[in-house]
N, C-alpha and C positions, 0 to 999 in steps of 0.2 A: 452855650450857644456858639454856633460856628459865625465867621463873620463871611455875610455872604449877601443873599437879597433877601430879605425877611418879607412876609407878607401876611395879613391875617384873609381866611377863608370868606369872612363872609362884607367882605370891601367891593369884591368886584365880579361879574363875570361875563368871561370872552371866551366862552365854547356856545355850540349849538349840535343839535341833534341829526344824523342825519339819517335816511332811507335806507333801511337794509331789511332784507328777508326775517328772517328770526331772531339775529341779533340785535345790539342796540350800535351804532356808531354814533361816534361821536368825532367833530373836530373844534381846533383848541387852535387859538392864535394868541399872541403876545410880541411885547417890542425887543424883547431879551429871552435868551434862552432858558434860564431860571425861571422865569414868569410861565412861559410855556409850558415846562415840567409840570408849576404849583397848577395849573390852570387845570391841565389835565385829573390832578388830585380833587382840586375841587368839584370838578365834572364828574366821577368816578364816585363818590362821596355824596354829592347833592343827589344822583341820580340814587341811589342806593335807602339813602336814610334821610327822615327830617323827624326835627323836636329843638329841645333845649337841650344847646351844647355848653361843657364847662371846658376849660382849658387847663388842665389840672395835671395829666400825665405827659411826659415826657418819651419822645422815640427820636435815636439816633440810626440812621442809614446812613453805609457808605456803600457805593456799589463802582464797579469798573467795568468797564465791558469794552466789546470790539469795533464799536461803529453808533454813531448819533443813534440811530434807529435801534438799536441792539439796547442802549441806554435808557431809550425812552419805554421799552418794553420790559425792560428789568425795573424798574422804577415802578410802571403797573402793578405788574404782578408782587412786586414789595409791598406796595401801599396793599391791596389786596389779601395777600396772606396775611398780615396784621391784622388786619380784619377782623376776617377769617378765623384766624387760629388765637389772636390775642383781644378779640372785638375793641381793637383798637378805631379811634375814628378821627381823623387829624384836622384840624380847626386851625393854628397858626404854623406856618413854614419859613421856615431858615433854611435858604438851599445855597450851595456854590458848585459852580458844575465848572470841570476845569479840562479840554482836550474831549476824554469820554468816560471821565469821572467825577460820583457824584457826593458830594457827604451835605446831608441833611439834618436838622435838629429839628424835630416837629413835636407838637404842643397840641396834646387833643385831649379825648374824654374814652371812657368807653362806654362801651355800648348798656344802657339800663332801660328797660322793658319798658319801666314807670315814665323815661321819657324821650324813648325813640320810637321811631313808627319803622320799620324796614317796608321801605315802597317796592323796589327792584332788586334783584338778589346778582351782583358780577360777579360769575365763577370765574371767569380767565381773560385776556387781555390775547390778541390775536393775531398773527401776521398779512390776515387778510387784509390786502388794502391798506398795510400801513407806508405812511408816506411822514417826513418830517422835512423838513427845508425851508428855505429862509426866499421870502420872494420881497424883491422892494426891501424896504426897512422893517417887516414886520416876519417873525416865525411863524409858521404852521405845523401842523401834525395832523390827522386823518387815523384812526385807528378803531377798530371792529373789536365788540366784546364778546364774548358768550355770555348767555345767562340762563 
């Protein structure tokens, strides 16, 4: 585990859904940057699949990028391609996000027929309408998915 903000998936949640044409958007608020990140995982994840999760496999991400926004969109499409390509599905996070890099140690299950339901299927993670910034004390993010 990295030492950073650890959080389990199914503690809290501070996203809502919002109006878009044929996509889904979503925005994600938190008191810390970290939190923001996980919030947006779990938003991406809840919308996606529900069942009985285990906490069994382990997934290390580090990602670096050019700009907050750039981050938070590499991050998406991370969690995402794991998915995707390793039906990974992340249930606890250890994140530390440092400038506009991020190394992650996340704790999920994968994906088993016998005890997941796939509700909504996110292809990709989107530039439409993305917005992250910090207003008052509290982070924001704003971000459109395909699906």
């Amino acid at each position: 585990m990295i030492s950073g903000y650890t959080f389990a998936a199914r503690y809290m949640k501070n996203y809502k859904y919002i109006d878009h044409t044929a996509d889904i958007g979503i925005e994600v608020h938190a008191k810390t940057i970290e939190e923001l990140f996980i919030n947006i995982g779990i938003a991406i994840f809840e919308t996606q699949v529900s069942g009985h999760f285990l906490s069994k496999k382990e997934l290390n991400i580090k990602i670096a990028s050019e700009s907050l926004e750039e981050l938070f969109i590499d991050w998406c499409r991370e969690l995402l391609y794991h998915f995707s390509v390793h039906s990974f599905i992340p249930q606890e996070y250890d994140i530390s996000i440092e400038k506009f890099s991020l190394s992650a140690c996340l704790l999920g299950d994968k994906l088993d027929a016998k005890r997941h339901k796939i509700k909504t299927e996110i292809k990709n993670a989107t530039y439409h309408n993305l917005k992250v910034n910090k207003v008052n004390d509290l982070y924001k993010a704003t971000i459109i998915f395909d699906v």
